[in-house]
Structures are given as structure tokens and as C-alpha cells.
PDB file with SEQRES, HELIX, SHEET and CRYST1 records, atoms N, CA, C and O in Angstrom:
SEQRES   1 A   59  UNK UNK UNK UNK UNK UNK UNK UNK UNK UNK UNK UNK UNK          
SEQRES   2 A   59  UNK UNK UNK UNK UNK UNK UNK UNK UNK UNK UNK UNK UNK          
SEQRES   3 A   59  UNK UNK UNK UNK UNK UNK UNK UNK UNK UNK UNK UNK UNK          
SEQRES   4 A   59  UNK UNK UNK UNK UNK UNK UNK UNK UNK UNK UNK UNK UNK          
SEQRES   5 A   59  UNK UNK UNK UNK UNK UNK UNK                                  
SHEET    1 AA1 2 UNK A   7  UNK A   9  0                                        
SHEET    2 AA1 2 UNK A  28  UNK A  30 -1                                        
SHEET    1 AA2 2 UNK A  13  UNK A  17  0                                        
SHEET    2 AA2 2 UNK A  20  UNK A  24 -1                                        
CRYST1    1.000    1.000    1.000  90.00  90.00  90.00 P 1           1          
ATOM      1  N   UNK A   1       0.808  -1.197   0.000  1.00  0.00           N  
ATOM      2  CA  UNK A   1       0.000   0.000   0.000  1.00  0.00           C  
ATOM      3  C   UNK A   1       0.853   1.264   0.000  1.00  0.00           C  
ATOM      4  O   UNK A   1       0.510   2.230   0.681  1.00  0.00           O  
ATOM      5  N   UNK A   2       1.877   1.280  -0.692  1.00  0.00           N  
ATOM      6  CA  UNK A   2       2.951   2.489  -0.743  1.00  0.00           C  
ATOM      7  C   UNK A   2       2.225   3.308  -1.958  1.00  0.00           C  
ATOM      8  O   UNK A   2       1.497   2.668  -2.718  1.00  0.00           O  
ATOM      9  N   UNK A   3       2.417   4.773  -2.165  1.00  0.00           N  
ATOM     10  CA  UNK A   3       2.463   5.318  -3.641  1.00  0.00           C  
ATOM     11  C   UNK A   3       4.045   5.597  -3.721  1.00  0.00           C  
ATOM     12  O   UNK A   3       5.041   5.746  -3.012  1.00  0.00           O  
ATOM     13  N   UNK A   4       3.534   5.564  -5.291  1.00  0.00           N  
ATOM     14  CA  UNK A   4       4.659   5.922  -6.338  1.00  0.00           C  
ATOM     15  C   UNK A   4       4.681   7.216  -6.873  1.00  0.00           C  
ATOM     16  O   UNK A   4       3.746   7.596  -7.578  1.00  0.00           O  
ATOM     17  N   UNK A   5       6.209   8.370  -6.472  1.00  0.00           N  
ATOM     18  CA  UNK A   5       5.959   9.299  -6.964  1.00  0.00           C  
ATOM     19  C   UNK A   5       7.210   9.402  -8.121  1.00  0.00           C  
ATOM     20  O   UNK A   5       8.252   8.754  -8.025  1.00  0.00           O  
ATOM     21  N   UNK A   6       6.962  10.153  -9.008  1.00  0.00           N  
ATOM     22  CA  UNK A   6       7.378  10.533 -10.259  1.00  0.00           C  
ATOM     23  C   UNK A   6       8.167  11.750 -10.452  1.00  0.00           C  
ATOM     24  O   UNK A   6       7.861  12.808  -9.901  1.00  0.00           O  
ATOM     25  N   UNK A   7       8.885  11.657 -11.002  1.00  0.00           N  
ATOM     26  CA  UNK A   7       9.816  13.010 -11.363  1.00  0.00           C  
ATOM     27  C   UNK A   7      10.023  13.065 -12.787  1.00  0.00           C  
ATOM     28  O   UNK A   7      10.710  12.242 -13.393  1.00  0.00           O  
ATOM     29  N   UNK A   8       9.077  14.611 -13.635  1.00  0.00           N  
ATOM     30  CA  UNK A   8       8.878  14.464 -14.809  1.00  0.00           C  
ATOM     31  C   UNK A   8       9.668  15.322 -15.537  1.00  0.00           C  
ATOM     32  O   UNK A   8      10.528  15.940 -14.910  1.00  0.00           O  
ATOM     33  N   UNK A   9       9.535  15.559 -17.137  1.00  0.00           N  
ATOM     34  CA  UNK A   9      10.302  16.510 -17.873  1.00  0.00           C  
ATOM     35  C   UNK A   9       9.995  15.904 -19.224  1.00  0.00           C  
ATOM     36  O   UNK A   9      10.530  14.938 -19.768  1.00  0.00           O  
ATOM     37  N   UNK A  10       8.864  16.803 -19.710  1.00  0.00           N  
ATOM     38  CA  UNK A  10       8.458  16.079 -21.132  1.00  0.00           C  
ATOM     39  C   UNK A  10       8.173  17.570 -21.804  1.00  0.00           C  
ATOM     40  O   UNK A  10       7.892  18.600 -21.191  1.00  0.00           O  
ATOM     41  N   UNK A  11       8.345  17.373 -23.430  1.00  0.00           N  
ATOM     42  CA  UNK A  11       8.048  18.174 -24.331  1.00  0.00           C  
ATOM     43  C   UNK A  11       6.902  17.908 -25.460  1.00  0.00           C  
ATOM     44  O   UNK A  11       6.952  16.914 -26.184  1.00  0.00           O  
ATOM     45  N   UNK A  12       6.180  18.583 -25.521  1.00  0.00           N  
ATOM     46  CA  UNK A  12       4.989  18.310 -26.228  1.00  0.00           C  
ATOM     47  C   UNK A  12       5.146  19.018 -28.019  1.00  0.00           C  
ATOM     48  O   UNK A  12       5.545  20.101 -28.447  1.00  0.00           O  
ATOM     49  N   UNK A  13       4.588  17.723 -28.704  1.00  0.00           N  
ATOM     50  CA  UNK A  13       4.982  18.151 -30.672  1.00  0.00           C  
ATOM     51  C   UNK A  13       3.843  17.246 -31.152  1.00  0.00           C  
ATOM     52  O   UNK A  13       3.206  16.312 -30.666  1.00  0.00           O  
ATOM     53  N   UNK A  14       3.854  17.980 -32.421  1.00  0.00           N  
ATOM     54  CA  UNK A  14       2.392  17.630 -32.823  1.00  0.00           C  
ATOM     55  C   UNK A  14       3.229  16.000 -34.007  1.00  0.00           C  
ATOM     56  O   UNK A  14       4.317  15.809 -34.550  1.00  0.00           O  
ATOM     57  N   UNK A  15       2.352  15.475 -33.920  1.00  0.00           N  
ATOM     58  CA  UNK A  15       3.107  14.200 -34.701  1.00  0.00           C  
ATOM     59  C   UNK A  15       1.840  13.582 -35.848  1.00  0.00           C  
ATOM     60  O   UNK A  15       0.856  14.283 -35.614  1.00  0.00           O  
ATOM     61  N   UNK A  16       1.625  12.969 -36.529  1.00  0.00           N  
ATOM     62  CA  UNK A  16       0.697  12.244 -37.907  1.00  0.00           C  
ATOM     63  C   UNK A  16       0.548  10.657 -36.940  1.00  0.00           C  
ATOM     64  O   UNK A  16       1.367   9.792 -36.629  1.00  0.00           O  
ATOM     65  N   UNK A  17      -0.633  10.805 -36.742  1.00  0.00           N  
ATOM     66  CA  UNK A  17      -0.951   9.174 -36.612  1.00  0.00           C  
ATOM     67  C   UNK A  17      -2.089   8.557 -37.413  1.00  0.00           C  
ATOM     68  O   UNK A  17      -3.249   8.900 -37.189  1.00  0.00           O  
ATOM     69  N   UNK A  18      -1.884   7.953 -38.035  1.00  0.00           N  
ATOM     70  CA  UNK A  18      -2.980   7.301 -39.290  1.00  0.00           C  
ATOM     71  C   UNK A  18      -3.802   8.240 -39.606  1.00  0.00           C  
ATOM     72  O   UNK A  18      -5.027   8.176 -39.502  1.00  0.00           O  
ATOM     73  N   UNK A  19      -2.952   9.462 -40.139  1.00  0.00           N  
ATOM     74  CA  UNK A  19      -3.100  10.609 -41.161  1.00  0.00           C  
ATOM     75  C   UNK A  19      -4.022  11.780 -40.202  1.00  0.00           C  
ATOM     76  O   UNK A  19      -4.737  12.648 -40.701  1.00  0.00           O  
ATOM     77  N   UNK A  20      -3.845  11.601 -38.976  1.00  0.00           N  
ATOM     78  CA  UNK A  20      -4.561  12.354 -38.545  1.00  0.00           C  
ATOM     79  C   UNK A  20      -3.148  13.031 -37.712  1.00  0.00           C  
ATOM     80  O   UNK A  20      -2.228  12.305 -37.338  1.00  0.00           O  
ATOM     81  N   UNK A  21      -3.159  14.543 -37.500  1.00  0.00           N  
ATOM     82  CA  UNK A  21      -2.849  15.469 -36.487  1.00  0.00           C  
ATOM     83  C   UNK A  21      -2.750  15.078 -35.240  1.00  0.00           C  
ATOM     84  O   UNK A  21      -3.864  15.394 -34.821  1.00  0.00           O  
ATOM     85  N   UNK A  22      -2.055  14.496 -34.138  1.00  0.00           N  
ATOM     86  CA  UNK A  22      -2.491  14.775 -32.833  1.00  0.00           C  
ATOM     87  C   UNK A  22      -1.184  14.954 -31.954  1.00  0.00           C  
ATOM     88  O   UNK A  22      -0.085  14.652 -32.421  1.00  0.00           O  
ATOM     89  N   UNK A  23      -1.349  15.517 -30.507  1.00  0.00           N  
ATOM     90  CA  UNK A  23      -0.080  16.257 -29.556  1.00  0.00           C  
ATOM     91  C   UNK A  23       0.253  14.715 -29.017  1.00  0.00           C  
ATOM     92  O   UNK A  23      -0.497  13.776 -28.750  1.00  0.00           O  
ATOM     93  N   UNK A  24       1.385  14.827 -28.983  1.00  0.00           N  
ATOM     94  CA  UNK A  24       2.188  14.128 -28.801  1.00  0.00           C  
ATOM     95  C   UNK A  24       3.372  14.642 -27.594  1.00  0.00           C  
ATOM     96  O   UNK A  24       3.533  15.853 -27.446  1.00  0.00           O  
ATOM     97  N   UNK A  25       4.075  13.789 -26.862  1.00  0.00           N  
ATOM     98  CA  UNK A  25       5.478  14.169 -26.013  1.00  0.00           C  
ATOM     99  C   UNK A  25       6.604  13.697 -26.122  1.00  0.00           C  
ATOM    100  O   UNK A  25       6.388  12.830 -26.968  1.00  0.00           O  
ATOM    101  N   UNK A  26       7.405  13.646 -25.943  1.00  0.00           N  
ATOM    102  CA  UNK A  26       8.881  13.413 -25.575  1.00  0.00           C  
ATOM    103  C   UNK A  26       9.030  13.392 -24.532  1.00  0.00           C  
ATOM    104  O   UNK A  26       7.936  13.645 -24.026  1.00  0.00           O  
ATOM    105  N   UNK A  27      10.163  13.151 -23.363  1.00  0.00           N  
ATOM    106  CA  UNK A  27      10.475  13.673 -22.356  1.00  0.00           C  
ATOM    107  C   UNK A  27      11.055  12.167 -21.549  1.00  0.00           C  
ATOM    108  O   UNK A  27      11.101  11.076 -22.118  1.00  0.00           O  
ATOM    109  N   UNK A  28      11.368  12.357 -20.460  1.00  0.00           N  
ATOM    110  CA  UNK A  28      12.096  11.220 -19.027  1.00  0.00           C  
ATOM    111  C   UNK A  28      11.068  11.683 -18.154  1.00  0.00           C  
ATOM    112  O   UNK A  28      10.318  12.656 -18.231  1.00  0.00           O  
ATOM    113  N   UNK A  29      11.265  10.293 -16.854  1.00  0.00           N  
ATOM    114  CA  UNK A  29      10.631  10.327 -15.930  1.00  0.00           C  
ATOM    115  C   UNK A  29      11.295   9.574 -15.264  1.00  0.00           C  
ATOM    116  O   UNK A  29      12.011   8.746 -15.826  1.00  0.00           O  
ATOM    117  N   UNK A  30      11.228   9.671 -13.798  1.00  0.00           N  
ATOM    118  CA  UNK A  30      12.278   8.855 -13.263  1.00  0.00           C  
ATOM    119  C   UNK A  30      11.247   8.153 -11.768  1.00  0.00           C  
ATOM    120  O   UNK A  30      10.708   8.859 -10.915  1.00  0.00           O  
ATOM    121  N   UNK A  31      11.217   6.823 -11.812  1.00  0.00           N  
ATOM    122  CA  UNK A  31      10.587   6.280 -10.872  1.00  0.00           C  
ATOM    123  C   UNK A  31      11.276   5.502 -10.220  1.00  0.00           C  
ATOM    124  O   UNK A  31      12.298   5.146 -10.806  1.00  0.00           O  
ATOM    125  N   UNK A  32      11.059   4.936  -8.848  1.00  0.00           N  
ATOM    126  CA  UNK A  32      11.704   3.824  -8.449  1.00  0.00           C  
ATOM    127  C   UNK A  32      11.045   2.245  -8.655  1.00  0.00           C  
ATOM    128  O   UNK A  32      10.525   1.658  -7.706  1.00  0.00           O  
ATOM    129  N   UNK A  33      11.104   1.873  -9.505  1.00  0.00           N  
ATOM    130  CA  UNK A  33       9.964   0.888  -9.936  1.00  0.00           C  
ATOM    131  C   UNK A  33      10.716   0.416 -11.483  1.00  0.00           C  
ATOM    132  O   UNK A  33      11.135   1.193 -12.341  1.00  0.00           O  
ATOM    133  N   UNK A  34      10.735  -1.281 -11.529  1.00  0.00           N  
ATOM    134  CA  UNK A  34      11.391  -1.637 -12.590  1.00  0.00           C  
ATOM    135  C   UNK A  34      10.551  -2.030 -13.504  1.00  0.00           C  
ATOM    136  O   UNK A  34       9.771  -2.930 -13.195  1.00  0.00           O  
ATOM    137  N   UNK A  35      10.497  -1.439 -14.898  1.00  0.00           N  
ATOM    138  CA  UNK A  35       9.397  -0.778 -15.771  1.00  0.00           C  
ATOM    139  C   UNK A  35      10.319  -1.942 -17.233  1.00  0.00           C  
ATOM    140  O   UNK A  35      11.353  -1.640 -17.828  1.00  0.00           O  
ATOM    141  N   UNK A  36       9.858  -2.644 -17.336  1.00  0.00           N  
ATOM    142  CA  UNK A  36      10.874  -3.234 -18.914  1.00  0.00           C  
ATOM    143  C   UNK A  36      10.909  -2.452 -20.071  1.00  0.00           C  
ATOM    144  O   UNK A  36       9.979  -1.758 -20.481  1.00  0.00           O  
ATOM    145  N   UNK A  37      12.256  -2.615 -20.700  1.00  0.00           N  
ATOM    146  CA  UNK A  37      12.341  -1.740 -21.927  1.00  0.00           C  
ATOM    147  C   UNK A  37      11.546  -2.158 -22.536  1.00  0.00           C  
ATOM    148  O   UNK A  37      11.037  -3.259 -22.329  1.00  0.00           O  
ATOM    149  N   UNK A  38      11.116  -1.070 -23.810  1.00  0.00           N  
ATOM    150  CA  UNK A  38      10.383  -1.456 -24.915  1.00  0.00           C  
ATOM    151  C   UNK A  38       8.922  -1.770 -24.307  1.00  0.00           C  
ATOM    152  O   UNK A  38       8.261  -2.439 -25.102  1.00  0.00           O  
ATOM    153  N   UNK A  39       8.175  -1.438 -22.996  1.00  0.00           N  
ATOM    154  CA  UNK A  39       6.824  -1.759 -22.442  1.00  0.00           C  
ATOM    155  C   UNK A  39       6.272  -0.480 -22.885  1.00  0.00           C  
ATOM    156  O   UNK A  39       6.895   0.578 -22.968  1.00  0.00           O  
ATOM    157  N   UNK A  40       4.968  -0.692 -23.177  1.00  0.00           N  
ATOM    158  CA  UNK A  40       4.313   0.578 -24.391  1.00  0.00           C  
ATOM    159  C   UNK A  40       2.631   0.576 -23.344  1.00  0.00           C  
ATOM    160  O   UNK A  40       1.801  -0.201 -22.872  1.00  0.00           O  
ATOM    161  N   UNK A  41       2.975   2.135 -23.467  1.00  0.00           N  
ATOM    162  CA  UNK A  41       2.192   2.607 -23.393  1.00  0.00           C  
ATOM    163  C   UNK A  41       0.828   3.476 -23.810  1.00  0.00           C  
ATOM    164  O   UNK A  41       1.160   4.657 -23.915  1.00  0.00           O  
ATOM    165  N   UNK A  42      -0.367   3.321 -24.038  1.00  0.00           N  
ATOM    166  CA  UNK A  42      -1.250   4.379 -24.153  1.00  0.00           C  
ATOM    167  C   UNK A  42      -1.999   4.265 -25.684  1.00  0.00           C  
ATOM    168  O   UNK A  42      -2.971   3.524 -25.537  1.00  0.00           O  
ATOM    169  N   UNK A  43      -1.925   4.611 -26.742  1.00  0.00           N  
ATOM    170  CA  UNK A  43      -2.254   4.424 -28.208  1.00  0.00           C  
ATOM    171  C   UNK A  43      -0.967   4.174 -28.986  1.00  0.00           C  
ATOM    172  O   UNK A  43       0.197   4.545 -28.833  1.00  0.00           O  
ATOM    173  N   UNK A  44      -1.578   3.432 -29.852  1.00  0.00           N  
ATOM    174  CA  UNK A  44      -0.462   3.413 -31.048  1.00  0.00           C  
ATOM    175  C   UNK A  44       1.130   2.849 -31.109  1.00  0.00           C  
ATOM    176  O   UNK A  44       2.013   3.358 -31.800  1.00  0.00           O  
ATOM    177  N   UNK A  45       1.317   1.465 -30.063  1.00  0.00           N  
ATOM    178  CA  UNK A  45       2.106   1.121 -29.186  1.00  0.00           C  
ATOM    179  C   UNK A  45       3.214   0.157 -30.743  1.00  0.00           C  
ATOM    180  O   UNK A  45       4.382  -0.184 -30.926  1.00  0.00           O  
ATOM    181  N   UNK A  46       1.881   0.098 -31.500  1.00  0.00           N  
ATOM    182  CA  UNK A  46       2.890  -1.197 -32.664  1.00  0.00           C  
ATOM    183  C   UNK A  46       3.293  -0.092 -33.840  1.00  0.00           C  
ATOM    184  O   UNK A  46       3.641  -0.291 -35.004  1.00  0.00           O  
ATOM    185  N   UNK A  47       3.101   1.261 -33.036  1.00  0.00           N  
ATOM    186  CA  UNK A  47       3.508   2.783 -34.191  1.00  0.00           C  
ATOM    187  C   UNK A  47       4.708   2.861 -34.251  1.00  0.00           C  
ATOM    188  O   UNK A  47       5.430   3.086 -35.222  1.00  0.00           O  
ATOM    189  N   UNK A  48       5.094   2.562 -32.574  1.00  0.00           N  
ATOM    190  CA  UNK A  48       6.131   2.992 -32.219  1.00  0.00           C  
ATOM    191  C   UNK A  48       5.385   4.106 -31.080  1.00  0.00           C  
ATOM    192  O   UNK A  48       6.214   4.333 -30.198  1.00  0.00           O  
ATOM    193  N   UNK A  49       4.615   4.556 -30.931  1.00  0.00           N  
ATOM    194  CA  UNK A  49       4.601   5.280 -29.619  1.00  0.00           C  
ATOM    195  C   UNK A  49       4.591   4.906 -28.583  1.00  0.00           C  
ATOM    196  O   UNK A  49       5.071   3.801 -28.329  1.00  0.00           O  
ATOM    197  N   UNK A  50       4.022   5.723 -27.586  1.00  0.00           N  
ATOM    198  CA  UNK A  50       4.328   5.195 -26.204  1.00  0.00           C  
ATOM    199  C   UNK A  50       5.282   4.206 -25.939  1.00  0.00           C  
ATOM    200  O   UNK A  50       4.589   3.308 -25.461  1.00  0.00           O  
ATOM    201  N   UNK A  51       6.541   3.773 -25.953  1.00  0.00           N  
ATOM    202  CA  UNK A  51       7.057   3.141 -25.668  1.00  0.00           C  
ATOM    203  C   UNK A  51       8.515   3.461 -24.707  1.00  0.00           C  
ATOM    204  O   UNK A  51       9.358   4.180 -25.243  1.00  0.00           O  
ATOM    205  N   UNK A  52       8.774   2.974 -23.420  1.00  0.00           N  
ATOM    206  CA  UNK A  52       9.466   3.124 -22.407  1.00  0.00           C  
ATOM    207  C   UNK A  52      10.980   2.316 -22.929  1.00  0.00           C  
ATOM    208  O   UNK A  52      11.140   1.221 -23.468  1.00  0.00           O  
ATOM    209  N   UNK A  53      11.903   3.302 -22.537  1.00  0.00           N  
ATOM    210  CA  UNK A  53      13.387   2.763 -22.474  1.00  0.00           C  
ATOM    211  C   UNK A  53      14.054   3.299 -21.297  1.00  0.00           C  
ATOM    212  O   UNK A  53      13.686   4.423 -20.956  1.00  0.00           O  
ATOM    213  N   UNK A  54      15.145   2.615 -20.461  1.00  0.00           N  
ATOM    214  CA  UNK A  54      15.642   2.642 -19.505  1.00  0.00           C  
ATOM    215  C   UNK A  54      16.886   3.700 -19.612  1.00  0.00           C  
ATOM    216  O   UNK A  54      17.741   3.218 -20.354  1.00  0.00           O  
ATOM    217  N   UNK A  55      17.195   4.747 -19.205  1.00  0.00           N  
ATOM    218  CA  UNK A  55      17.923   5.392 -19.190  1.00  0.00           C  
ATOM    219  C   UNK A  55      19.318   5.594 -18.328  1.00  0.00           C  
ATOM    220  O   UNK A  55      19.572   6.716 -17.888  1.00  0.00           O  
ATOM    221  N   UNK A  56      19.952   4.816 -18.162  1.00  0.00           N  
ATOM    222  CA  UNK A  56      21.337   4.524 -17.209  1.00  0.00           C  
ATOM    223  C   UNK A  56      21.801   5.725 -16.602  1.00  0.00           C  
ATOM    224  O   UNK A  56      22.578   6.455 -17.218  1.00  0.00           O  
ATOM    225  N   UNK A  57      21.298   6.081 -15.143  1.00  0.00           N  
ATOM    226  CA  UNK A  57      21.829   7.457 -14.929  1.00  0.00           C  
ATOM    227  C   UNK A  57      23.165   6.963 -14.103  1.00  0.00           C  
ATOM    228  O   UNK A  57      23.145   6.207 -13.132  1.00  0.00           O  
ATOM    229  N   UNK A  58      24.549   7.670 -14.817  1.00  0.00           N  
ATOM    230  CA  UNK A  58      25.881   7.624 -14.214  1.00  0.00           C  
ATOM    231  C   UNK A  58      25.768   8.584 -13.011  1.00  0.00           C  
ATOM    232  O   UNK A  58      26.907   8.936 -12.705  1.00  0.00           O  
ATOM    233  N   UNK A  59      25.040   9.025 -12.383  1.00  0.00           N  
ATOM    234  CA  UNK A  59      25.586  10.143 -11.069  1.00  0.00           C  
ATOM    235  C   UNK A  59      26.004   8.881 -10.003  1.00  0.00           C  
ATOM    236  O   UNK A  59      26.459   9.139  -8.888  1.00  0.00           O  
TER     237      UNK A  59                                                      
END                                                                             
């Protein structure tokens, strides 16, 4: 029964998805929670969107 909090930083661009217009993001998030690469999220996952990669932070 813990929450999970998030630390965000995303940029929003307009992108073509099956010829239609719609906002789209970019950006990192950093959780403590082990999330597998390539696990997709939200619409359009076999587009190539939403999809999560692990980012190796050296600090």
C-alpha cells in the first residue's frame, strides 16, 4: 500500500498518426519501480509510440 511518486520533464509536438494530427510528447521520468524496456504505453504502441526505455543514470 505504498504510492509511487514521479519526477517528470516532457516536451509536447504535434506528430501524424494514421493521417490524422495529434499532440504528442517526448520527455524522461524517473521512478523507483522496474518498468521493462520497450513496455508501451497508451495508443499506437505497434507505431512505435508510447514506448518506455531505460535510461542509465551515471551520477
Amino acid at each position: 500500500n505504498k504510492k509511487l511518486y514521479a519526477k517528470t520533464h516532457f516536451n509536447e509536438k504535434i506528430v501524424k498518426y494514421k493521417g490524422v494530427k495529434m499532440n504528442a510528447f517526448t520527455g524522461e521520468f524517473k521512478i523507483y519501480y522496474d518498468i521493462p524496456d520497450f513496455f508501451g504505453l497508451g495508443k499506437g504502441v505497434s507505431q512505435g509510440f508510447g514506448c518506455v526505455k531505460q535510461i542509465i543514470d551515471e551520477e
